[in-house]
LOMARDREN-721378 format. One record per residue (C-alpha): y, x, z; residue in three letters. Coordinates in steps of 0.001 Angstrom, whole numbers, padded with zeros to 6 digits, always signed. Layout:
! LOMARDREN-721378
YXZALA ...
//
This chain:
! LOMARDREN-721378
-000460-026976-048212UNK -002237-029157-051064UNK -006086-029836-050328UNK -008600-030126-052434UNK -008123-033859-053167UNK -004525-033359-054079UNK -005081-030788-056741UNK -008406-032587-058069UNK -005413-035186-058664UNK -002440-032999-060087UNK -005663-031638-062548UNK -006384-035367-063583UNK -003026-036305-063800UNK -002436-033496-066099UNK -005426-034203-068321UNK -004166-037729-069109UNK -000898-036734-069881UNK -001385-033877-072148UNK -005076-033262-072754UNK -005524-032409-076486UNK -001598-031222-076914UNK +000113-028476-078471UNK +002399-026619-076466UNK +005978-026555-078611UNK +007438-023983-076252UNK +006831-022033-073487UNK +009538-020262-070948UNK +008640-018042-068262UNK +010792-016872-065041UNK +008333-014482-063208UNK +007330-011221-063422UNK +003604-011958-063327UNK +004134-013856-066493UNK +006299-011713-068566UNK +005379-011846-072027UNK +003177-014521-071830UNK +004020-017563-074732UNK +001691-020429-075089UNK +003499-021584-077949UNK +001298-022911-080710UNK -001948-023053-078442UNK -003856-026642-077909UNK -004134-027502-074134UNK -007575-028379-073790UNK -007537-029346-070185UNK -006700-029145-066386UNK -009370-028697-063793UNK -009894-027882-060280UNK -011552-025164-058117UNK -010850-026376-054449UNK -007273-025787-053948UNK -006809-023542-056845UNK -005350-025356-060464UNK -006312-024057-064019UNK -005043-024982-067093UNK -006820-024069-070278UNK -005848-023483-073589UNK -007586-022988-077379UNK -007212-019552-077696UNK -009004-018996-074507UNK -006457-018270-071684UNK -005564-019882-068563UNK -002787-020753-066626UNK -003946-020659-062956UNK -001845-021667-060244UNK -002246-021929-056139UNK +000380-024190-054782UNK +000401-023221-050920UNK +003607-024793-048957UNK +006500-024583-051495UNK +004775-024901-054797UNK +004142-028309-057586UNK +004029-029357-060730UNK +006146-032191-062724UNK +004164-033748-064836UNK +006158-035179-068170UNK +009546-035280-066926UNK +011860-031987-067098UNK +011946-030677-063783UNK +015324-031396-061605UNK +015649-028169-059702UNK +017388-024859-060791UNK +016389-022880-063686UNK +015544-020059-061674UNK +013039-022094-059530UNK +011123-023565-062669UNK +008531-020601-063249UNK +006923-021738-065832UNK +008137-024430-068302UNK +005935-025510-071277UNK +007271-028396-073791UNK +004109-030457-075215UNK +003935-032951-077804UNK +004348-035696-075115UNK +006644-033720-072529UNK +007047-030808-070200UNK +004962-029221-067752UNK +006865-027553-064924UNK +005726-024889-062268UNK +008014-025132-059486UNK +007854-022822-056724UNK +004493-021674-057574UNK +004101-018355-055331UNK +000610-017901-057176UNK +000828-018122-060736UNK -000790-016081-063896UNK -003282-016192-066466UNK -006969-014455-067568UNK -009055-015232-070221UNK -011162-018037-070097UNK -014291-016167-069826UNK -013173-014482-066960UNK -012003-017395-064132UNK -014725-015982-061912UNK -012071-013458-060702UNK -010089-015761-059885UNK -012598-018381-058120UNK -015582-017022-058119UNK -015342-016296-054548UNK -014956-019877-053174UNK -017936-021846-051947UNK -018523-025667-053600UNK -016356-027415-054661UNK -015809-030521-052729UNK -014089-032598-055579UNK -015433-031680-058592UNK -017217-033403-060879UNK -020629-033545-059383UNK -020960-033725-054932UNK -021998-030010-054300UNK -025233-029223-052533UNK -024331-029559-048962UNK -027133-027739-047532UNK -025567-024894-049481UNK -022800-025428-047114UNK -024646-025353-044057UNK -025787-022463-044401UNK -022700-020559-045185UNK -021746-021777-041891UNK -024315-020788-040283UNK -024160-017206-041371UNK -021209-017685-038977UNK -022304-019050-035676UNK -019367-017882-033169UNK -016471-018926-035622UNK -014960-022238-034330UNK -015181-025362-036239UNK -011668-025603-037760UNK -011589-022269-038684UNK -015163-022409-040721UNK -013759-025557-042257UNK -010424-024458-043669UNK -012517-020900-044809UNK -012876-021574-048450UNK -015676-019237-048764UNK -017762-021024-047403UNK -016438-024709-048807UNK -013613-025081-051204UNK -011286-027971-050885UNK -010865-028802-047216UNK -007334-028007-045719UNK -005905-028363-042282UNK -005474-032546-042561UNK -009244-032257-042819UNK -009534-029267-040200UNK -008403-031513-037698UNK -009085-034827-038738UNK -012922-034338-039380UNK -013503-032841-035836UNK -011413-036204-033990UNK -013542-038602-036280UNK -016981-037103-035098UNK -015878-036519-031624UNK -016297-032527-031860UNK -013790-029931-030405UNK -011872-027738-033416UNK -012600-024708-031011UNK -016796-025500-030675UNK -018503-022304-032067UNK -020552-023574-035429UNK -023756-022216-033620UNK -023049-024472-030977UNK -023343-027883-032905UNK -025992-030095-033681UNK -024888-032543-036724UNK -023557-030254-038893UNK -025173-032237-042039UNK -024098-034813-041036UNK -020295-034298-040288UNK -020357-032344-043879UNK -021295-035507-045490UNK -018893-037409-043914UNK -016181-035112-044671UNK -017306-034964-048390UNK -017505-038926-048772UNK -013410-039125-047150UNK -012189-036082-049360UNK -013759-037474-052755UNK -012357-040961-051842UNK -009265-039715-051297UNK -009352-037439-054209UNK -010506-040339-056368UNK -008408-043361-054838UNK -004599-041063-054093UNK -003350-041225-051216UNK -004508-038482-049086UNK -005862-041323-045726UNK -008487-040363-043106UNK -008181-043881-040946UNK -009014-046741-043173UNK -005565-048081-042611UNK -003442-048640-044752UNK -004978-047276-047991UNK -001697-047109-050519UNK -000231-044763-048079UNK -001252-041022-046189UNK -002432-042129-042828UNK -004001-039622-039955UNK -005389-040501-036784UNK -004023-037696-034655UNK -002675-035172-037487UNK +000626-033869-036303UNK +000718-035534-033011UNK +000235-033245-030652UNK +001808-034078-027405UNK +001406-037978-028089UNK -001684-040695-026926UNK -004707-040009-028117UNK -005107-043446-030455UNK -008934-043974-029161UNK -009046-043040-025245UNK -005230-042839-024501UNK -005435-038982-022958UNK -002400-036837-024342UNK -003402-034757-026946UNK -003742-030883-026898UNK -003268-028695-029357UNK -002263-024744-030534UNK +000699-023823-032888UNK +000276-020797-035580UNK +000084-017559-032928UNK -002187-018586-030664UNK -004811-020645-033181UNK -007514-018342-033791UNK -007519-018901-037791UNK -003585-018915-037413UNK -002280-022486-038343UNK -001800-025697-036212UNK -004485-027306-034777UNK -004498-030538-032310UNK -007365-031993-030827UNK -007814-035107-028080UNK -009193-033300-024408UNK -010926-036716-023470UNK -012657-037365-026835UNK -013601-033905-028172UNK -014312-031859-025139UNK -014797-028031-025504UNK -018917-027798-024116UNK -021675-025479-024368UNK -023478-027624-026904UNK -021987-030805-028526UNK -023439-033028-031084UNK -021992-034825-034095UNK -021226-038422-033317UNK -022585-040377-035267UNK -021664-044419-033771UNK -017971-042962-033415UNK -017597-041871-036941UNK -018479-045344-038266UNK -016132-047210-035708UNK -013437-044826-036504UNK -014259-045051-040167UNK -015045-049036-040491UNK -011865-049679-042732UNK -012212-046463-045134UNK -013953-046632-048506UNK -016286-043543-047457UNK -017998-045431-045038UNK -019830-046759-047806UNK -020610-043301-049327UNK -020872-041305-046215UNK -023963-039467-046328UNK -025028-039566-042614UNK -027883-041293-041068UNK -027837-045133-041093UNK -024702-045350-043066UNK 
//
């Protein structure tokens, strides 16, 4: 599923190609839209609400959009898939925007987003770095909810998806399972995980290691079953059913051990992280 980085990118991407536009025509292939033309309205601009897309027009609608798995956008181009699979197709002065696969898609008045996003906590990658005390305490409303599953909750932080879920916990040396109560740090790993996602966001390619920066790079993201890359101990993990917030987690036994308190580390987050642009923006202690 896109993060919060990747659509603060699509939105961007978006803006600079057809900011200030005029949409010439405007085909629809889903129910939720029927009816709807753009035709003749200015697109005034993309923008992003964690992993959520809207795209706003003069007369005071917008397109919003949530990607999940399947979905994207081609930006300029016409799309190369079937008709049937382009959901929404608008021609603009300077080329096409195409929805493909978008399995959330419709449109409210301007004035009225809130009911779309109005329930999501701060917004990781937008314009301005949210309070992150704010944060804090929305997780700690929550103190027996495990760490990966208060970090992908968009209530209480929008933006963060599972990349983040389970690279955030390796980095600071903190088991994805530790209750929220349970952890001392939280600032501290918030800051860090705010300083990687608006790099990312900002610089592309979605990379949590440093290494590598032109490309997506994890250190233990969809290895479960392989060497942990810091202590060599094979890493654990749970698939969909058995995760309690339901999607794949992976975490190293040696490194992020499951304990009745465990605190933040610090030291290990700027080894890990001594390659990475964040480590310069990371707001923890000594940074």
């Amino acid at each position: 599923m896109p993060e919060g980085d990747t659509i603060r990118r699509l939105a961007e991407r978006i803006n600079q190609r057809f900011a200030g536009q005029r949409c010439t025509r405007c085909v629809t292939r889903d129910p939720r839209l029927v009816g709807l033309d753009l035709a003749g309205s200015t697109l005034l601009g993309a923008d992003a609400k964690g992993k959520h897309l809207l795209i706003r027009f003069d007369d005071e609608r917008t397109l919003f959009a949530h990607l999940r798995l399947d979905g994207s956008f081609v930006v300029g181009p016409s799309a190369d898939v079937p008709a049937w699979r382009r959901r929404v197709e608008l021609w603009m002065d300077d080329g096409r925007l195409t929805g493909v696969d978008v399995p959330i898609l419709g449109v409210v008045a301007t004035a009225n987003e809130s009911s779309v996003v109005g329930h999501l906590g701060p917004d990781l990658c937008g314009p301005e770095l949210p309070d992150l005390d704010v944060v804090v305490a929305r997780l700690a409303e929550h103190p027996d909810e495990p760490l990966g599953g208060a970090l992908l909750d968009q209530r209480n932080v929008a933006g963060f998806g599972n990349v983040y879920a389970i690279e955030l916990p390796f980095i600071v040396g903190v088991s994805p399972l530790q209750p929220i109560g349970t952890i001392d740090g939280l600032p501290e790993l918030l800051g860090l995980g705010a300083a990687v996602i608006r790099t990312n966001a900002q610089r592309g390619p979605q990379n949590t290691t440093g290494r590598r920066l032109h490309a997506a790079d994890h250190w233990i993201y969809n290895r479960r079953g392989r060497p942990c890359p810091r202590c060599g101990t094979v890493l654990d993990g749970l698939d969909e059913r058995h995760c309690p917030w339901r999607r794949v987690t992976v975490w190293c036994p040696g490194c992020q051990p499951l304990e009745a308190h465990r605190r933040v580390d610090v030291d290990r987050a700027r080894r890990l992280l001594a390659l990475h642009p964040a480590r310069r923006q990371a707001m923890y202690p000594g940074a």
